[in-house]
N, C-alpha and C positions, 0 to 999 in steps of 0.2 A: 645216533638215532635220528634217522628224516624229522624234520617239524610235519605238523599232523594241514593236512591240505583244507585251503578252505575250499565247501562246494559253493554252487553257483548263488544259491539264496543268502548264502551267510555273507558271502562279497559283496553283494547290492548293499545287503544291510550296514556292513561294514563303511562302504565307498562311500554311502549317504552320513553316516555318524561321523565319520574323521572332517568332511565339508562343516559339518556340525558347530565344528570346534575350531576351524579355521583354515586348515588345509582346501586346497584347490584340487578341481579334480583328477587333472594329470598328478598334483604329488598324493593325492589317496591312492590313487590305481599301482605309482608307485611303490609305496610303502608297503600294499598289502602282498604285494608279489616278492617284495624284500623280506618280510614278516614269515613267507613261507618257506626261504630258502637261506642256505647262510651266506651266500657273498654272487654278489655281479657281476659281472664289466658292464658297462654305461649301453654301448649298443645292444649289448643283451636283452639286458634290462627294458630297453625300449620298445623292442621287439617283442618280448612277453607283457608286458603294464600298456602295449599301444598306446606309447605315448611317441610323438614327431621325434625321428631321428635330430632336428633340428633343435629340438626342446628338450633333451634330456640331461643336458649339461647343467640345462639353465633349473629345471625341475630337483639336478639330484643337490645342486650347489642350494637349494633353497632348505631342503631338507636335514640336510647335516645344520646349515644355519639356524633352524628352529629345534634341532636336538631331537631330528628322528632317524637319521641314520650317520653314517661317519662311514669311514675313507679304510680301508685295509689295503696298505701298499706292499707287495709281493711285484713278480716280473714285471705285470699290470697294475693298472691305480685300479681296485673292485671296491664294491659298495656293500655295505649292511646294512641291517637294521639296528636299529638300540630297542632293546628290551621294551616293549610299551608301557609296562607299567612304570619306569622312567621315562620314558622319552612322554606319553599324556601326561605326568605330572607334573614336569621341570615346563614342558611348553607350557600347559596352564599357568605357572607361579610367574612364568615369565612374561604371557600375556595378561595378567593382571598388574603387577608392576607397571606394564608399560601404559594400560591406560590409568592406570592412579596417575604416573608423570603428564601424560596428555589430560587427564580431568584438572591438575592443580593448573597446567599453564592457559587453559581452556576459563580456566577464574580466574587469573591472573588478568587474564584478556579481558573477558564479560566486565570484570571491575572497573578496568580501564575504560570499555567503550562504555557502560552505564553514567561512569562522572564524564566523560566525554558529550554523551547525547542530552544526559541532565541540564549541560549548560546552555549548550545549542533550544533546549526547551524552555528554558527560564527569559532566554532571549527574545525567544519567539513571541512567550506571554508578555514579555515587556515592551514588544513591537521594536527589537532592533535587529540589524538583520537578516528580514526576509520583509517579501510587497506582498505579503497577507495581508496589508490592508491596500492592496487595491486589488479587482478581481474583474474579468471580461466572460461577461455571460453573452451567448447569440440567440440560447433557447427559449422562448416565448415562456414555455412551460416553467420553465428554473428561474427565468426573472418574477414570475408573479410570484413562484414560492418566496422567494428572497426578497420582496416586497413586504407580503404579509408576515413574514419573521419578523422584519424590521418595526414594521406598525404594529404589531403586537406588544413587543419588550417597547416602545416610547411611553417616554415618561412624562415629557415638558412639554415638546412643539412638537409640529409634520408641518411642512412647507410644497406643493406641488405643485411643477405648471404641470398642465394637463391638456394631449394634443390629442386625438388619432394616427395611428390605429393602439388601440391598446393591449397590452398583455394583461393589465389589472384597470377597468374603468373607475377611476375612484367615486364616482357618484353612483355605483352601482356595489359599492363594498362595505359590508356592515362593520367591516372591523375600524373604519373612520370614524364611525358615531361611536362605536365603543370605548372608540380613543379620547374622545370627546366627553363620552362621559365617566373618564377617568381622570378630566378636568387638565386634558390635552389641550394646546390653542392649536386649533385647525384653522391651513387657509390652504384655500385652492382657486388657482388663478389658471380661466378653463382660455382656451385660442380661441377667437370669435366664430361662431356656429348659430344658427338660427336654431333654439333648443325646440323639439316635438314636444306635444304636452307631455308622454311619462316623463322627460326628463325636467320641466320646468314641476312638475308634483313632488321629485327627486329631489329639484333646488330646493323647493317649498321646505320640504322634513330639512333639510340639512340646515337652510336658516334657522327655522326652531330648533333646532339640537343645539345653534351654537356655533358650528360651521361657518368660516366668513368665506363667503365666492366673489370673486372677481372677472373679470371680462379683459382679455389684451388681443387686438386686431393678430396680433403675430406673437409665438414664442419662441424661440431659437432652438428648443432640444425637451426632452421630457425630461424631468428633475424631481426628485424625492430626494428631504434633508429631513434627519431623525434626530431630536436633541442635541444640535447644534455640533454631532459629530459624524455622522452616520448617512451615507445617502445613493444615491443613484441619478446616474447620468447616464440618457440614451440619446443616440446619434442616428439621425437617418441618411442611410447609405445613401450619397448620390449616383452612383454608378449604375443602378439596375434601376427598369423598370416596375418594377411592384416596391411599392414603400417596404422595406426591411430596418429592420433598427436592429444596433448592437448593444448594450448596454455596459455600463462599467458601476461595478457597486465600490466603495471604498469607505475604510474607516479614519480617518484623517480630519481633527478637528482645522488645520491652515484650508486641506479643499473645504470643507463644510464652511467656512469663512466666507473664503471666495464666493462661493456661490449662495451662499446666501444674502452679499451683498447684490449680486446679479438677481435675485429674487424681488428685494427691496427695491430696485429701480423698478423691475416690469410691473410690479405690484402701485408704487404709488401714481404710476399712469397710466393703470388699469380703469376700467368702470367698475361700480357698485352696481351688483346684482338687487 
């Protein structure tokens, strides 16, 4: 008895659900032309499944391998089908197997890079390493955020020289006085400037808050030190005509040292505002 033909709607349907399940679309178009008939030769096959003469070796050799069709050797090597309600089950059982084996070695792995990157992260928090504590900011904008971050969380002291042009003016930033009256020691030792009144009104409040200001003819760099570990260093490009500064923030209580001995110098031969 002939196998019963598929029409043209039930193939679409069919072509689409076998992709479904894992097959590609040369070995669907395949299968379902094998499904209809009992046996091929390869070029045949090709020719009826429109699949690349080129590609039908490689299509029918995939198929027998995932147990949807096998080999009938007579004068010619011809092809079949296997029965689908074998051939969709054993493929399923077989494609489940095989990601069970790729899921356990898939944990095997994840386990391994998790104590892997766990360490490299504990390191990290411990500061050895990596130069997370040192960091180069160019942007105006990012240095001021990373200013006031820093003067927010102090706890003990803020240390500043203070030049133009600024990204944060510290005589124009309430989070100073707020530090201040969180029983911060504030000093700010400003470059010599002839101050306009708002700004001598500005010194005014800031001596009453507490604020100590200082006066130095010249400063070397603009400087912000945060509890004695925590700070910021900007450098004015020489190379360009427009003042540009680059900044470098760092957590490193030895630089916080350094420079706050270089703060101590400019400070004890500053003037008293």
């Amino acid at each position: 008895m002939a196998p019963a033909p598929i029409d043209s709607l039930d193939y679409d349907r069919f072509w689409r659900r076998l992709q479904q399940i894992g097959l590609n679309a040369y070995e669907s178009r395949a299968y379902l032309v094998l499904v209809g008939h009992p046996k091929f030769k390869a070029l045949e096959l090709a020719a009826r499944a429109d699949v690349p003469r080129q590609k039908i070796y490689e299509v029918l050799d995939s198929l027998v391998e995932k147990g949807f069709a096998q080999v009938v050797q007579e004068k010619t090597k011809l092809f079949s089908a296997i029965e689908p309600k074998l051939a969709v089950a054993h493929y399923i059982t077989r494609r489940h197997e095989q990601l069970q084996i790729e899921l356990s070695e898939q944990s095997r792995a994840a386990n391994n890079l998790v104590e892997d990157l766990n360490r490299v992260h504990r390191e990290g928090k411990d500061g050895r390493g990596t130069l997370d504590f040192l960091r180069i900011v160019s942007d105006p904008g990012q240095t001021a955020a990373q200013y006031r971050r820093m003067i927010s969380f102090c706890a003990e002291e803020y240390l500043e020289f203070s030049r133009p042009p600024y990204a944060v003016n510290p005589l124009d930033e309430q989070l100073v006085k707020e530090a201040r009256l969180r029983g911060v020691v504030c000093r700010i030792l400003l470059e010599s400037t002839e101050p306009d009144e708002p700004t001598r009104r500005r010194l005014s409040d800031y001596c009453a808050a507490g604020v100590e200001v200082r006066n130095s003819p010249h400063l070397p760099m603009k400087l912000a030190l945060f509890d004695g570990r925590r700070g910021m260093i900007a450098l004015l490009d020489p190379l360009v005509t427009k003042p540009t500064w680059t900044a470098v923030t760092f957590d490193h209580p030895g630089m916080s040292e350094a420079m706050r001995g270089l703060f101590e110098d400019y400070w004890n031969r500053a003037v008293e505002l």
